[in-house]
DSSP file (Angstrom, degrees, kcal/mol; ACC not computed):
  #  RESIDUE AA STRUCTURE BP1 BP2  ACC     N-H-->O    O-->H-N    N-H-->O    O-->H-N    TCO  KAPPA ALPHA  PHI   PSI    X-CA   Y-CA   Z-CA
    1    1 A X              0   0    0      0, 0.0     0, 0.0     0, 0.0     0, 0.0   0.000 360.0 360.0 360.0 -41.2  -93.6   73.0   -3.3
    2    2 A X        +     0   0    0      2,-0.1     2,-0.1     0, 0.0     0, 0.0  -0.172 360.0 143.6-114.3  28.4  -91.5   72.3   -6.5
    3    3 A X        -     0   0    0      1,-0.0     2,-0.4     0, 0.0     0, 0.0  -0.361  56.0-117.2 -57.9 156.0  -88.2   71.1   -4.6
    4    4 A X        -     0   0    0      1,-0.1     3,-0.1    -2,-0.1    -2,-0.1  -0.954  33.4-111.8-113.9 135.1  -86.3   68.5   -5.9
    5    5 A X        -     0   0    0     -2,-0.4     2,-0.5     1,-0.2    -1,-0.1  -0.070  30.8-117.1 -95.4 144.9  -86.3   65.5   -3.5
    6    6 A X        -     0   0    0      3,-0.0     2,-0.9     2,-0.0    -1,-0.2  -0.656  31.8-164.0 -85.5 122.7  -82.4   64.7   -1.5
    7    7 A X        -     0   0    0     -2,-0.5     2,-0.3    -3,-0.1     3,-0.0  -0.961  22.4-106.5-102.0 147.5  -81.6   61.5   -2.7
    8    8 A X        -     0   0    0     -2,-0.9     2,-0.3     1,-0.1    -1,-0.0  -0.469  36.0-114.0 -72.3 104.6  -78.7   59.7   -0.7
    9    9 A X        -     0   0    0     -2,-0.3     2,-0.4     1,-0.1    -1,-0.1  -0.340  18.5-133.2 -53.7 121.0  -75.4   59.5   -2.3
   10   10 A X        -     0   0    0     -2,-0.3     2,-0.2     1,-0.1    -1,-0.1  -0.583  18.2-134.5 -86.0 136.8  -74.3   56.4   -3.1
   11   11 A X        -     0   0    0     -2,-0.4    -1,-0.1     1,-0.2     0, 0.0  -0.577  16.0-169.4-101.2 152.5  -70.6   56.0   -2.0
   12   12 A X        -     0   0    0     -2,-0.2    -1,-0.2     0, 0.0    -2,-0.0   0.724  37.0-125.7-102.2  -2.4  -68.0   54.2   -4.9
   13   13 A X    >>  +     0   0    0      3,-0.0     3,-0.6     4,-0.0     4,-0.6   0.778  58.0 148.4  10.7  61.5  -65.1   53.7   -2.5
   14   14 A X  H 3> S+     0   0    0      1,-0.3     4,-1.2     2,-0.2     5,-0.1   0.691  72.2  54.8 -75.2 -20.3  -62.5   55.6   -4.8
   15   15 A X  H 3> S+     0   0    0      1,-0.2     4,-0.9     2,-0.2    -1,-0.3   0.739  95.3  55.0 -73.9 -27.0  -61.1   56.5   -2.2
   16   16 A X  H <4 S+     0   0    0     -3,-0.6     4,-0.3     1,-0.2    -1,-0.2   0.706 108.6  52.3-103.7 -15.8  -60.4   53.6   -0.7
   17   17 A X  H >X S+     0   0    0     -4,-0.6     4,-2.7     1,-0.2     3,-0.7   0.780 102.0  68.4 -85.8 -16.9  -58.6   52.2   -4.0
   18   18 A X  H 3X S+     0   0    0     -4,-1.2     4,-1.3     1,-0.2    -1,-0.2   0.862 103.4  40.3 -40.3 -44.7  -56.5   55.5   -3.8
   19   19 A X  H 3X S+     0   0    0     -4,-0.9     4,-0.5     2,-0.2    -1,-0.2   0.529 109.6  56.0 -97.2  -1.5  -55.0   54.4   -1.0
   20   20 A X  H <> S+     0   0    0     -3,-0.7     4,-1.5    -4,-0.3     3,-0.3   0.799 112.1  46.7 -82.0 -42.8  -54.5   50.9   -1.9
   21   21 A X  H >X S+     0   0    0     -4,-2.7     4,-1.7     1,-0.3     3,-1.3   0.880 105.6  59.1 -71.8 -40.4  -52.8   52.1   -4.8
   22   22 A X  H 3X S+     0   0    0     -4,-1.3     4,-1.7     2,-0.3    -1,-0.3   0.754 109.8  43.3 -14.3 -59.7  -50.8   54.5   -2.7
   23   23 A X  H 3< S+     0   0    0     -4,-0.5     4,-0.3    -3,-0.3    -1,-0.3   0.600 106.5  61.2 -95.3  -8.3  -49.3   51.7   -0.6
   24   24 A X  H XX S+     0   0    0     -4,-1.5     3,-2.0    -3,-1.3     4,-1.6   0.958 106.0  43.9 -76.9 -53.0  -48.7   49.5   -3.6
   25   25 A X  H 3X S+     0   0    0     -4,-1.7     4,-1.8     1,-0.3    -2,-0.2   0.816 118.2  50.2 -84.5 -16.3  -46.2   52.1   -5.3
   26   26 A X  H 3X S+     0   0    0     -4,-1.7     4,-0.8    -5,-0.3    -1,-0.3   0.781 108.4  48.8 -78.3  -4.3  -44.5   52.6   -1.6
   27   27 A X  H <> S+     0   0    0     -3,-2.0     4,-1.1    -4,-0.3    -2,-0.2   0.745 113.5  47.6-112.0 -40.3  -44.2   49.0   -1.1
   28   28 A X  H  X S+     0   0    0     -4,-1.6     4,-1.5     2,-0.2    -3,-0.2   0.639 110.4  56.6 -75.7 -24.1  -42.5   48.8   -4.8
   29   29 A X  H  X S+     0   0    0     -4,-1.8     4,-1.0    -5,-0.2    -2,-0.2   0.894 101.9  50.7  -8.3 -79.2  -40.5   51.5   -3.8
   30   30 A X  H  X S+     0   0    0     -4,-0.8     4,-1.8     2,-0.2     5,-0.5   0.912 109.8  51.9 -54.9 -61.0  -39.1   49.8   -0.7
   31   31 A X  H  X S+     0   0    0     -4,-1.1     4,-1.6     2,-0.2     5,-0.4   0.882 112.2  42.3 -66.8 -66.7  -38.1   46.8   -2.6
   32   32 A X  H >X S+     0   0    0     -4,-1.5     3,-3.7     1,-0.2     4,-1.5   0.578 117.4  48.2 -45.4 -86.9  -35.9   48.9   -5.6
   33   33 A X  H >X S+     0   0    0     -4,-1.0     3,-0.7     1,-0.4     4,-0.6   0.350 116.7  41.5 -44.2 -74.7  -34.4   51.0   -3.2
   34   34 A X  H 3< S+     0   0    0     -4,-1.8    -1,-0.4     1,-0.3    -2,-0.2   0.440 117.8  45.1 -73.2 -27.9  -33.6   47.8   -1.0
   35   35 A X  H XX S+     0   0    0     -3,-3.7     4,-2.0    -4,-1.6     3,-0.9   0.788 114.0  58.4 -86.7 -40.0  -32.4   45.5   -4.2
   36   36 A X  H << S+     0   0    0     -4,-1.5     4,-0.4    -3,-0.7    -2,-0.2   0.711 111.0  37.0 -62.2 -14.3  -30.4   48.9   -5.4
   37   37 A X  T 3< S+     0   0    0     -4,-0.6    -1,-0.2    -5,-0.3    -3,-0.2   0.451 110.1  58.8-125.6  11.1  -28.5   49.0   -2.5
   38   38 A X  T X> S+     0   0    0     -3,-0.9     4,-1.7    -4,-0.2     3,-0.6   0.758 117.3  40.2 -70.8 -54.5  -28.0   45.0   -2.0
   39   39 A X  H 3X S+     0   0    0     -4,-2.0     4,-2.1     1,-0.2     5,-0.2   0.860 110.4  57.0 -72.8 -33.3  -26.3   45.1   -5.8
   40   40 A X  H 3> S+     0   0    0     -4,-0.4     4,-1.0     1,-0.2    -1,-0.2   0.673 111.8  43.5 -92.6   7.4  -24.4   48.6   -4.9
   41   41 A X  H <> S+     0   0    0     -3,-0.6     4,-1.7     2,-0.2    -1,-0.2   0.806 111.1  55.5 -92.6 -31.7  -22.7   46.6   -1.7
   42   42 A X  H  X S+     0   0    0     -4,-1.7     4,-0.9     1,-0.2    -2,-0.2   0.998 113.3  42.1 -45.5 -52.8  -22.0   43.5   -4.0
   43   43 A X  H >< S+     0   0    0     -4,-2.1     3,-0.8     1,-0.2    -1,-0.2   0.961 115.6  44.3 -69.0 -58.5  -20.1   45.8   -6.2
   44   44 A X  H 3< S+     0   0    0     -4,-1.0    -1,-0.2     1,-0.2    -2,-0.2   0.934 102.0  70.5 -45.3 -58.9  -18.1   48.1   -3.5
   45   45 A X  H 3< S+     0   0    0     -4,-1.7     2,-1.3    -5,-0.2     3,-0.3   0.671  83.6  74.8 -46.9 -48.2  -17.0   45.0   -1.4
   46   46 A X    <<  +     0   0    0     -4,-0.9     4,-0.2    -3,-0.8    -1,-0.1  -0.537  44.4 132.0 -93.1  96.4  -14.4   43.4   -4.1
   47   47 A X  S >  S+     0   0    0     -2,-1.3     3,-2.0     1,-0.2     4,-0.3   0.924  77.3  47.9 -85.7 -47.5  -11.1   45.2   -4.3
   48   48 A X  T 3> S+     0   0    0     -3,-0.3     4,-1.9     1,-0.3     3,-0.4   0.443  88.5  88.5 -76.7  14.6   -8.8   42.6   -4.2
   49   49 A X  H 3> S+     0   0    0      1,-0.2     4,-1.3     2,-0.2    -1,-0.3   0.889  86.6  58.3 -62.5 -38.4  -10.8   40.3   -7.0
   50   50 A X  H <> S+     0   0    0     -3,-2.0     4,-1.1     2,-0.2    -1,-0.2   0.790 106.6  42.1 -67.4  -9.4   -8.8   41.9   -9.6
   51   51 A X  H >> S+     0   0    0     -3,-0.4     4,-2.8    -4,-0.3     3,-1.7   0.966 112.3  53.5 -87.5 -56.3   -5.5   40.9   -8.3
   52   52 A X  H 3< S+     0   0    0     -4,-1.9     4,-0.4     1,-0.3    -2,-0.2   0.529 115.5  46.6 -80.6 -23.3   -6.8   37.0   -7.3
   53   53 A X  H 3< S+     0   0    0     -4,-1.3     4,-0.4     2,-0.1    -1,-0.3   0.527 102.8  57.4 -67.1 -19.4   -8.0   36.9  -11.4
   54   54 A X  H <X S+     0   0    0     -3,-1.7     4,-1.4    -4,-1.1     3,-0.3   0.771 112.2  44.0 -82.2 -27.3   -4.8   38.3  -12.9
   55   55 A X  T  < S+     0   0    0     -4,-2.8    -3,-0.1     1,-0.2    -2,-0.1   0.897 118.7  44.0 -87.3  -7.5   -2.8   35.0  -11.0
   56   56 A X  T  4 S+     0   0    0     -4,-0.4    -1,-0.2     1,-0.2    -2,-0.1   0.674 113.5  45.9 -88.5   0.0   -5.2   32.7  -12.0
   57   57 A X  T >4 S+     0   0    0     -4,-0.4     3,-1.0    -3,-0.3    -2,-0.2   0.620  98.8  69.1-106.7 -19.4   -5.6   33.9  -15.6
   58   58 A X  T 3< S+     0   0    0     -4,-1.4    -1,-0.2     1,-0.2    -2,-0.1   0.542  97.2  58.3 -86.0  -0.7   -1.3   34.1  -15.8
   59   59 A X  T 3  S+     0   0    0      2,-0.0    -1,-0.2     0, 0.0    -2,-0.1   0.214  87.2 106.4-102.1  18.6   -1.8   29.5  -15.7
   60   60 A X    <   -     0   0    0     -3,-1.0     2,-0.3    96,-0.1    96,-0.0  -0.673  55.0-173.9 -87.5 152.6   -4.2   30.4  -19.1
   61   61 A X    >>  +     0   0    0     -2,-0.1     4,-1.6     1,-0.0     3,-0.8  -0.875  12.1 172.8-126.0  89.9   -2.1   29.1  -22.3
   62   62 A X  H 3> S+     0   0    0     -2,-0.3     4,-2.1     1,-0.2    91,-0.2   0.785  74.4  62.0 -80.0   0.1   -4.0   30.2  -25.2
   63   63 A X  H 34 S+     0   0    0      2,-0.2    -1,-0.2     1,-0.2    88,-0.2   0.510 122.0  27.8-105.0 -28.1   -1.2   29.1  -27.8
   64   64 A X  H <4 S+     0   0    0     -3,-0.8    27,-0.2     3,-0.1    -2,-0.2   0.403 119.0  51.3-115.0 -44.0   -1.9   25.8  -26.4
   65   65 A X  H  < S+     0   0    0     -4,-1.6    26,-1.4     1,-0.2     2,-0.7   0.971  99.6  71.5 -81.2 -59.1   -5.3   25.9  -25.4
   66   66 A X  E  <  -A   90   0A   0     -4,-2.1     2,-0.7    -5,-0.3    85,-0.2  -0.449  66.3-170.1 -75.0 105.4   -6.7   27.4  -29.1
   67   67 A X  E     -A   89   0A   0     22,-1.6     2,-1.5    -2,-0.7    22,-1.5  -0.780  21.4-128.0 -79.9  93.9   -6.5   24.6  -31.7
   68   68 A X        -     0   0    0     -2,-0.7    20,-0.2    20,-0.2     3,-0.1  -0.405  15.6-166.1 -50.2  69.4   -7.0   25.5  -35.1
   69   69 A X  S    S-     0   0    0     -2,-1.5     2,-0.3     1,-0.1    -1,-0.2   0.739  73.7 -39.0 -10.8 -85.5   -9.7   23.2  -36.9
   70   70 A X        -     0   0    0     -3,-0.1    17,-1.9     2,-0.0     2,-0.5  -0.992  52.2-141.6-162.9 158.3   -8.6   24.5  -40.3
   71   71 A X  E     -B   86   0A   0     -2,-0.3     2,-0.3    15,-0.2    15,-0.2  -0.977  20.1-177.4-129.5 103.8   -7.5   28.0  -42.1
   72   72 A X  E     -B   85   0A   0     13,-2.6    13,-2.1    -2,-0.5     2,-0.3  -0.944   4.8-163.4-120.8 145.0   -8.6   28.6  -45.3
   73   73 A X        +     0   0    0     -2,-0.3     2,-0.3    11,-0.2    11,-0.2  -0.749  11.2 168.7-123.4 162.6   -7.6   31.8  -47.5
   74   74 A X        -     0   0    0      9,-0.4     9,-1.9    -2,-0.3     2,-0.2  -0.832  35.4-103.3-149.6 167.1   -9.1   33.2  -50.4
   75   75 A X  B     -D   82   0B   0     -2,-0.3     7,-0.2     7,-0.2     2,-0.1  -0.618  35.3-115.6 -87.7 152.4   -8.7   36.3  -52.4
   76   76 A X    >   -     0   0    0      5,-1.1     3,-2.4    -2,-0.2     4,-0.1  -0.554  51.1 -80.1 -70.6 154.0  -11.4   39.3  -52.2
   77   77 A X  T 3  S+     0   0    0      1,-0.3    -1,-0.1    -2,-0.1    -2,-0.0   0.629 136.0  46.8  17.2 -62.8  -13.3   40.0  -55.4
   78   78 A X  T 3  S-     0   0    0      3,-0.1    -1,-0.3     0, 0.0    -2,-0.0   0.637 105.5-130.8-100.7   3.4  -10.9   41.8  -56.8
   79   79 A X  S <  S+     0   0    0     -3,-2.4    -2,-0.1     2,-0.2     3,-0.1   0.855  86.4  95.7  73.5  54.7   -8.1   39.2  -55.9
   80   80 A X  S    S+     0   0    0      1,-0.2    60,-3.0    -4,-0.1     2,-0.3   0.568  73.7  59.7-132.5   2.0   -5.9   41.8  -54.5
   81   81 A X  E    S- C   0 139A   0     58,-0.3    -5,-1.1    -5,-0.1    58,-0.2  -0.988  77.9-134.3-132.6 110.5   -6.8   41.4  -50.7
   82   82 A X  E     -D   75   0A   0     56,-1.7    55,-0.9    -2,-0.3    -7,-0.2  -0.554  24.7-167.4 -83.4 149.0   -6.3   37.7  -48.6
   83   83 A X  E     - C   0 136A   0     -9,-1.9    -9,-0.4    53,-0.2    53,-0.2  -0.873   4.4-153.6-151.6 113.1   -9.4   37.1  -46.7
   84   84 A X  E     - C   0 135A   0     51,-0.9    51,-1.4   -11,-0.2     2,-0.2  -0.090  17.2-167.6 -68.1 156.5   -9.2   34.5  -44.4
   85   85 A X  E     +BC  72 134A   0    -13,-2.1   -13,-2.6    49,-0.2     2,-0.4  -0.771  23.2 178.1-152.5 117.9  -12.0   32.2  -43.0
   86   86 A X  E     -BC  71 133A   0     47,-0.9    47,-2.3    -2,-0.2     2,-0.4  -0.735  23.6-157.6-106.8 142.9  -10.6   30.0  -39.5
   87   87 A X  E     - C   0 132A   0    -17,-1.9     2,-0.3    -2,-0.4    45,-0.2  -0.930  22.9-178.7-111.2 139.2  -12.4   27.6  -37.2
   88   88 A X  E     - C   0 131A   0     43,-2.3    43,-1.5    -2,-0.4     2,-0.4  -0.986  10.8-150.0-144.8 150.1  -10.4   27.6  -33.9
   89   89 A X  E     -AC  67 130A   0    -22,-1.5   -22,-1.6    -2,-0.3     2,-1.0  -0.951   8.5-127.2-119.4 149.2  -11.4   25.4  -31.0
   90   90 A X  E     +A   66   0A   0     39,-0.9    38,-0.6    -2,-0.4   -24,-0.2  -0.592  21.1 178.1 -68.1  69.8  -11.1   25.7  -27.4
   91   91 A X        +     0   0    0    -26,-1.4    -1,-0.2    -2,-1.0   -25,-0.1   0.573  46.2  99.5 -73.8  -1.9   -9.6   23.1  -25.5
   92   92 A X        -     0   0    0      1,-0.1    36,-3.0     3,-0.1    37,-0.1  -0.250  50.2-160.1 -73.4 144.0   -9.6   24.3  -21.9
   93   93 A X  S    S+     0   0    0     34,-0.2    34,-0.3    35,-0.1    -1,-0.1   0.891  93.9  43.9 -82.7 -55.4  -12.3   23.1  -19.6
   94   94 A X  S    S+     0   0    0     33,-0.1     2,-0.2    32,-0.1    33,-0.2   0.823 103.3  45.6 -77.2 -38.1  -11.3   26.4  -17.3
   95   95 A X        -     0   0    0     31,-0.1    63,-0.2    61,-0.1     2,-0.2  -0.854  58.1-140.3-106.4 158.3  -10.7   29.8  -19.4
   96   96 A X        -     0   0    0     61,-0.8     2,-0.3    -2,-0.2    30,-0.2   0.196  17.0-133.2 -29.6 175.6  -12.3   31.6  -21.9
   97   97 A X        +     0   0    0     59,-0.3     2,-0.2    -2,-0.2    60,-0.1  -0.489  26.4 160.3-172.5 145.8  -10.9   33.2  -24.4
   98   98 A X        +     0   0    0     -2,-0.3    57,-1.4    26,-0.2     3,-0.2  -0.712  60.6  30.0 133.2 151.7  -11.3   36.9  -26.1
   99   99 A X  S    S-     0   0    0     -2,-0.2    56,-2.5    55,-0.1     2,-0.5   0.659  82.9-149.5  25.5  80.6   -9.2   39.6  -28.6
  100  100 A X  E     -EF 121 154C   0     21,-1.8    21,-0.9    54,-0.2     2,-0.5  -0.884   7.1-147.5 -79.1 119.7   -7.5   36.5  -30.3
  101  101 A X  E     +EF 120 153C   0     52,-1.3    51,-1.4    -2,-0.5    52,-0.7  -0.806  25.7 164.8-111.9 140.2   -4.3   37.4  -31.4
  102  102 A X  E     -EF 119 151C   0     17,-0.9    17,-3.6    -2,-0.5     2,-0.3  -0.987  31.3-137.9-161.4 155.4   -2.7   35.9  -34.4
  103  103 A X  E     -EF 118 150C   0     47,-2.6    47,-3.4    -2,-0.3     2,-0.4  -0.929  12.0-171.3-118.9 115.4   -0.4   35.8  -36.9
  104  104 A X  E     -EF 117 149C   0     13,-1.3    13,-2.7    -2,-0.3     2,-0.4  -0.956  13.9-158.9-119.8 154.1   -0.6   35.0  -41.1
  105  105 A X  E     -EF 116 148C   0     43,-1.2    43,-3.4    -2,-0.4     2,-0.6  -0.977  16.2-149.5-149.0 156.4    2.3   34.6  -43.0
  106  106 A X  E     -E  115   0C   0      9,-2.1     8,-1.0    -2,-0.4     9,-0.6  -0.642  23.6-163.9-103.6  66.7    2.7   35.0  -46.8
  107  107 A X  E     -E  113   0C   0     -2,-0.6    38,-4.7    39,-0.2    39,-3.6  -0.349  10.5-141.7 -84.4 141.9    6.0   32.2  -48.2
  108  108 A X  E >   -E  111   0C   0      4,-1.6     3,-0.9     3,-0.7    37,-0.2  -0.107  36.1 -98.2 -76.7 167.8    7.7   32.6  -51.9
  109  109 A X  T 3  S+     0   0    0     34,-0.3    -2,-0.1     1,-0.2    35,-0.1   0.705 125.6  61.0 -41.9 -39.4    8.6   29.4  -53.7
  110  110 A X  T 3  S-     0   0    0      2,-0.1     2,-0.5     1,-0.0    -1,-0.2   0.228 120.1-104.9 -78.3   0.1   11.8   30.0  -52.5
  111  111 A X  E <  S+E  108   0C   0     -3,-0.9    -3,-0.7     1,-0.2    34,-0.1  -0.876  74.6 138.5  44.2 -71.4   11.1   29.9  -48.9
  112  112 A X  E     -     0   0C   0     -2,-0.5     2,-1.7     1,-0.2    -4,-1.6   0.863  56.5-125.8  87.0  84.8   11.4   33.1  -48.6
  113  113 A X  E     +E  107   0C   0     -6,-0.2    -1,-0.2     1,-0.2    -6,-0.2  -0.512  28.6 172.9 -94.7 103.1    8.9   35.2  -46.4
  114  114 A X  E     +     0   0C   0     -2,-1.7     2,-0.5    -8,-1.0    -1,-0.2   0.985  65.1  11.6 -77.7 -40.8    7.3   38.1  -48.5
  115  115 A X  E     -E  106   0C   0     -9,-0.6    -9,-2.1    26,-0.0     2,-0.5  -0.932  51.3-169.7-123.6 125.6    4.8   39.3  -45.8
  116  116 A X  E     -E  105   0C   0     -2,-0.5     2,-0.3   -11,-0.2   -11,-0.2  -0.978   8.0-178.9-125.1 149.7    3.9   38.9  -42.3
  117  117 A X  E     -E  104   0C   0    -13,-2.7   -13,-1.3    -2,-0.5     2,-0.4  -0.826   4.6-173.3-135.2 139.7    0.5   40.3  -40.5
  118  118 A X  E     +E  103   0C   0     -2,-0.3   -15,-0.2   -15,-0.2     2,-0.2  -0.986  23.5 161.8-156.3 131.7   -0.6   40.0  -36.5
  119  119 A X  E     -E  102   0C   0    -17,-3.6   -17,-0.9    -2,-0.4     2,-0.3  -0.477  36.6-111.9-130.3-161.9   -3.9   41.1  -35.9
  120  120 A X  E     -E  101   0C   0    -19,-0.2     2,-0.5    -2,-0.2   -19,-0.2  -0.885  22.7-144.7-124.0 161.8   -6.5   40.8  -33.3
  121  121 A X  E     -E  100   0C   0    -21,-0.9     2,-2.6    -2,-0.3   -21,-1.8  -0.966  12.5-138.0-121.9 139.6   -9.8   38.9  -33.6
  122  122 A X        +     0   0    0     -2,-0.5     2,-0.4   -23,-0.2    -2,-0.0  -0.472  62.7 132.6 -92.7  81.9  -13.3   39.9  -32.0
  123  123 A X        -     0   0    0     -2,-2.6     2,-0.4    10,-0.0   -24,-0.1  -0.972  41.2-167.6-118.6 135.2  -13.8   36.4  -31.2
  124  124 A X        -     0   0    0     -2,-0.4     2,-0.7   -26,-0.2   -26,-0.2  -0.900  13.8-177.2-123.7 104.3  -15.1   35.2  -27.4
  125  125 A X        -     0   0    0     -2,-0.4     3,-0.1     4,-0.1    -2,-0.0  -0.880  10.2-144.0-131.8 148.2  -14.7   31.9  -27.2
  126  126 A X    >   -     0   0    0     -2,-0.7     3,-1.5   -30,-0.2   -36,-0.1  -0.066  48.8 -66.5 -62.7 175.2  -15.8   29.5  -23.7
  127  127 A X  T 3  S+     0   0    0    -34,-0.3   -34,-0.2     1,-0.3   -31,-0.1   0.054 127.5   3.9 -37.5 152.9  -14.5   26.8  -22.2
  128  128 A X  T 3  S+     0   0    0    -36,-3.0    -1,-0.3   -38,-0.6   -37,-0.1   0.577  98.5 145.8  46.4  12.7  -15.0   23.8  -25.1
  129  129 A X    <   -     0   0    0     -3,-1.5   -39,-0.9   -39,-0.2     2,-0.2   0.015  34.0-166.6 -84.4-176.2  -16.4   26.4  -27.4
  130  130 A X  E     +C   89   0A   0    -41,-0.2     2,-0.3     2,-0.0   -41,-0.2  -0.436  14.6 161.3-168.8 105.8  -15.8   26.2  -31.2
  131  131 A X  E     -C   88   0A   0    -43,-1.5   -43,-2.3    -2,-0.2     2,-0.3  -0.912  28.6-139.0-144.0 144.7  -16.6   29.3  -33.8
  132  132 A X  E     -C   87   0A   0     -2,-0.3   -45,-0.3   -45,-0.2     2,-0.2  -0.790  21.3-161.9-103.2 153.9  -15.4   30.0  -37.3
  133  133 A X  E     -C   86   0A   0    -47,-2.3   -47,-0.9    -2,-0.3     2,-0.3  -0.790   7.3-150.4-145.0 154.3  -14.5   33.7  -38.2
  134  134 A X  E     +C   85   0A   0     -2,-0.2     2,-0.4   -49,-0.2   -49,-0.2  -0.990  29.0 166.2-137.3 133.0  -14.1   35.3  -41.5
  135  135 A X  E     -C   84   0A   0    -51,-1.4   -51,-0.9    -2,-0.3     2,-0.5  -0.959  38.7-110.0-160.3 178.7  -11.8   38.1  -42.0
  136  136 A X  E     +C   83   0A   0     -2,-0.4   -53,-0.2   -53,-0.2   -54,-0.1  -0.784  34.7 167.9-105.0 108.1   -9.5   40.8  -44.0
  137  137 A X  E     -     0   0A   0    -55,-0.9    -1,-0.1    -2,-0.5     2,-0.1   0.640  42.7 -55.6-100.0-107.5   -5.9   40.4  -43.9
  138  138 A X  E     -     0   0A   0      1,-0.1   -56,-1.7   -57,-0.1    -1,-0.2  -0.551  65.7 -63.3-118.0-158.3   -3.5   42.3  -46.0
  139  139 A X  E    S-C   81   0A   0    -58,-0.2     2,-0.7    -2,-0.1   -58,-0.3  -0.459  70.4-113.8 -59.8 118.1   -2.7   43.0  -50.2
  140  140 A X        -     0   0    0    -60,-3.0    -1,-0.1    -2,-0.2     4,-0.0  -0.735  20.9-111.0 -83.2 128.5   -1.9   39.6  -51.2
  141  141 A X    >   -     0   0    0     -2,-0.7     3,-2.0     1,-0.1    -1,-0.0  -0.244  19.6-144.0 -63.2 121.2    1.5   38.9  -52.3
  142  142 A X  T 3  S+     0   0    0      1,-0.2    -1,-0.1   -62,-0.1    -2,-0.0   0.693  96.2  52.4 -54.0 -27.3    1.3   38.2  -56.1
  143  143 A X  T 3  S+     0   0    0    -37,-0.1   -34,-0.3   -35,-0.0    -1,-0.2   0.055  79.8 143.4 -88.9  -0.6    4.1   35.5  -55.6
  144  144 A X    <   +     0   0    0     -3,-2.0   -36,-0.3     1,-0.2   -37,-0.1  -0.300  20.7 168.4 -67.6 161.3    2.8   33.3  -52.9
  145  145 A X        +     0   0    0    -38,-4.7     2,-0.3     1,-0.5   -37,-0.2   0.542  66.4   6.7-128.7 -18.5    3.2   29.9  -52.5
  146  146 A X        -     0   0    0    -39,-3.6    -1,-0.5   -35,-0.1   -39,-0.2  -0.901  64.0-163.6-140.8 169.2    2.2   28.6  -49.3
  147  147 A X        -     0   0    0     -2,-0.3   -41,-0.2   -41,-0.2     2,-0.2  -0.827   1.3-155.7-161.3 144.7    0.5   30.6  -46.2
  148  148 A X  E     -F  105   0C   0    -43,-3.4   -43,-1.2    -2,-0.2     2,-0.2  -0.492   9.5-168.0-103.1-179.9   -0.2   30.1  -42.1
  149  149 A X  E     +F  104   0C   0    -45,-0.2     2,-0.3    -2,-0.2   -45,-0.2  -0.883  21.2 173.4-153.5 104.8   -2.3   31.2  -40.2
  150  150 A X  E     -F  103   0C   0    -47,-3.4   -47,-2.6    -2,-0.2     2,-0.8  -1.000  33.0-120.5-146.8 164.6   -1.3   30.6  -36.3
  151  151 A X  E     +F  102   0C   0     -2,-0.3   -49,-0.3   -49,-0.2     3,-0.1  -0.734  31.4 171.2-105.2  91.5   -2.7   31.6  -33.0
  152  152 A X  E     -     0   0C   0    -51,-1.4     2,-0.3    -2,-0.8   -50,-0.2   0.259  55.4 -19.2-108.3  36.2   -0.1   33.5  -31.0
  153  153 A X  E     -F  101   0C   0    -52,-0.7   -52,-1.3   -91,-0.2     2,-0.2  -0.891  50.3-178.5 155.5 165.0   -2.0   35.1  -27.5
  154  154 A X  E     -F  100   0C   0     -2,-0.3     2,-0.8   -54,-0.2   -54,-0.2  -0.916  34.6-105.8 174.7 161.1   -5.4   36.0  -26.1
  155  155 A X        -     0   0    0    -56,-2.5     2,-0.2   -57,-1.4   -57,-0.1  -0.855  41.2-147.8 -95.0 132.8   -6.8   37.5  -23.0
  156  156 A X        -     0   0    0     -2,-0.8   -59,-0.3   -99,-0.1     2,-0.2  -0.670  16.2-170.8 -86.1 157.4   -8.5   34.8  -20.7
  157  157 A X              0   0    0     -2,-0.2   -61,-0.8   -60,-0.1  -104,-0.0  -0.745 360.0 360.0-146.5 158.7  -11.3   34.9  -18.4
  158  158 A X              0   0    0     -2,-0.2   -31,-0.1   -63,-0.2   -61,-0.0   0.250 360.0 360.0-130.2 360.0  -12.1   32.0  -16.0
């Protein structure tokens, strides 16, 4: 007599987005797995690349190719430490440029060379590129009278 009436369940189709979703994260699956193992054949495939970039990279002249806009020195703060600040430009259309290697040297009145320094710079520069650098070279010679700055090596990239 005091039953409670069966009412009909209404269905939300959660299920049916369960399974949508289901086949969406297999389907995004499929593709990393299938782009991870397109990149890891790119990568295996090239032994002999390294060999065919070291003979095009031995026709690089950076001594030649990196021009030095202008080299200006100053003293640190406490004037006991030369701290350089270079523009160098790039003239090559074909290499790059990297771990600049360079040379300053420190002349007496006399001629006379009281110091020389060869350093590297963490500089990258492209084909046609142009960047100024600032950096710390050695105790400055109390006695200078003139000083270079020149560009002797660099590793190239094409």
């Amino acid at each position: 007599m005091f039953e409670t009436p069966e009412t009909k369940r209404e269905t939300s189709g959660m299920g049916m987005w369960i399974g949508i979703l289901v086949a969406a994260v297999v389907v995004a699956a499929g593709v990393v797995f299938y782009m991870g193992s397109k990149g890891g054949a790119k990568n295996a495939a090239p032994t002999a690349a390294p060999t065919a970039a070291a003979t095009a990279q031995s026709n690089a002249d950076a001594v030649h190719d990196l021009r030095r806009v202008s080299a200006k020195m100053d003293k640190d703060p406490t004037g006991t430490v030369a701290v350089w600040s270079v523009d160098l430009r790039n003239l090559s259309r074909t290499y790059g440029y990297k771990d600049i290697a360079y040379k300053t040297t420190y002349i007496a009145a006399d001629n006379s060379v009281l110091v020389q320094n060869t350093g590297k710079l963490t500089l990258s520069l492209d084909p046609g590129d142009e960047q100024t650098t600032t950096f710390r070279d050695v105790l400055y010679p109390s006695s200078t009278a003139l000083y270079r700055f020149e560009v002797t090596g660099a590793t190239a990239s094409k």
